[in-house]
N, C-alpha and C positions, 0 to 999 in steps of 0.2 A: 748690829751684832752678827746678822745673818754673813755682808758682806765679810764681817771679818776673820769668822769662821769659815768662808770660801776661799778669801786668801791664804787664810795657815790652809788648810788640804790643799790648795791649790785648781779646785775647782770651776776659780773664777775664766782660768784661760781657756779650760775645754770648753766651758758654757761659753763664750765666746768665737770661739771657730765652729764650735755646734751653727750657733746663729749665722754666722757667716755662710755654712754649707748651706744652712736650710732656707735663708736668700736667694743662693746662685741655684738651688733647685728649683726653686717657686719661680724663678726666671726661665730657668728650664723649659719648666714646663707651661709657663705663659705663651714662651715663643712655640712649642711643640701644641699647645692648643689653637693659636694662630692660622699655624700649619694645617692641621688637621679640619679647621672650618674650612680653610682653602679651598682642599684637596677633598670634601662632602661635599663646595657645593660645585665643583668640577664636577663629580661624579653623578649629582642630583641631576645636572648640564646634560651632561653626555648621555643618561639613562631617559632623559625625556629626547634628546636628538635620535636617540634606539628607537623610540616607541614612534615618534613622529614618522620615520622612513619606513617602518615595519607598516603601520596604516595605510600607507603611502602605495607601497606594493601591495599591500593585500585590495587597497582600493581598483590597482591598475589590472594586476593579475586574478582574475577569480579564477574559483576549480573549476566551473564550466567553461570558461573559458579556455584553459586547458584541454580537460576531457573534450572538447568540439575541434581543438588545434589535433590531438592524437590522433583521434576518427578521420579527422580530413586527410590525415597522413596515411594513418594504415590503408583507406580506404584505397589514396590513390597509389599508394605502395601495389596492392593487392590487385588494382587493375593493372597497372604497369607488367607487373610477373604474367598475369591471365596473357594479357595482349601479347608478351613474347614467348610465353609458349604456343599458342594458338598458331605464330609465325612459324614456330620451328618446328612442332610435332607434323609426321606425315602420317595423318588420322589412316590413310591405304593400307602404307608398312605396321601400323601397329595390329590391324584387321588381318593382312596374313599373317604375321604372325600366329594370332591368335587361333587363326583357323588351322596352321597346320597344328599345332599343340593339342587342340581337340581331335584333330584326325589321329596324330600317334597316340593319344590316350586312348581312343575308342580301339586303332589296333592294338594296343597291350590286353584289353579289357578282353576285343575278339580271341585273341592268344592263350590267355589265362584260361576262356571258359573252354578252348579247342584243350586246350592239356588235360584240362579236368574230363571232361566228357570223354576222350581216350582214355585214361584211365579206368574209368567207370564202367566204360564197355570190357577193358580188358581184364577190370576184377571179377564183373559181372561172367564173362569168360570162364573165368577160373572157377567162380563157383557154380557155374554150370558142368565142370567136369568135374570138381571133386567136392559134390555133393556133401553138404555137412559141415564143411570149414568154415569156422565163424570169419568173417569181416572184421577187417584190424584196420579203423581208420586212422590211428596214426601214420601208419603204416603209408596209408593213401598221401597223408597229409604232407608225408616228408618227399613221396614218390613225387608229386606234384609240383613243391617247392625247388627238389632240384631238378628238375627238367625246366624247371621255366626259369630257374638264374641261366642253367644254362644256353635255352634260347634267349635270355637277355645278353648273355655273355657274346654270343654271337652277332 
């Protein structure tokens, strides 16, 4: 009865290409699970051949190993640079140099304290003739300043 009842609606042919599709899916996906084990245990493959070369290095290379290759390097880097400066610097020329650099310093220094001490006698001067005048060291301070640009200028 059931059957005949699918025939008048007509249900019996969609339930039948239903089944048909739901075959060619299950085949589908047969051959698409196939695949997929494949292509896991490739994968399972290659993530152990990773791990195998990775021990492999880390066996051959250690960090001290390393860190003792850098240090031989920099170390003889650092001699190498020592050794060709030592060749090139003329330790003499650097000494006069230096020496005359302290001799003009020490004349600027003698310079400064001659301006000041003139100065000083000749305020001193002044307040010896006009009795009472206070002492304006700005005054001094600028007098001093430009007289020695301008012996510097010269």
């Amino acid at each position: 009865m059931k059957n005949l009842l699918r025939d008048w609606l007509g249900i019996n042919e969609e339930k039948f290409a239903l089944e048909v599709q739901l075959n060619t899916l299950q085949k589908k996906l047969d051959e698409l699970d196939e695949k997929y084990k494949d292509a896991d245990s490739r994968i399972y493959d290659l993530d152990s051949s990773i791990n195998e070369v990775k021990y492999e290095v880390e066996e051959k290379v250690s960090e001290w190993d390393l860190d003792d290759r850098v240090r031989d390097i920099a170390y003889h880097d650092i001699d190498d640079i020592k050794n060709d400066l030592d060749i090139d610097i003329d330790y003499s020329e650097i000494a006069d140099t230096v020496f005359d650099l302290v001799i003009q310093e020490i004349e600027h220094r003698d310079m400064i304290q001659e301006l000041v001490e003139q100065k000083l006698e000749a305020i001193t001067n002044e307040a010896r003739e006009s009795e009472g005048t206070p002492l304006d060291i700005t005054e001094i301070v600028e007098d001093v300043v430009e007289q020695l640009i301008n012996k510097l200028r010269a």
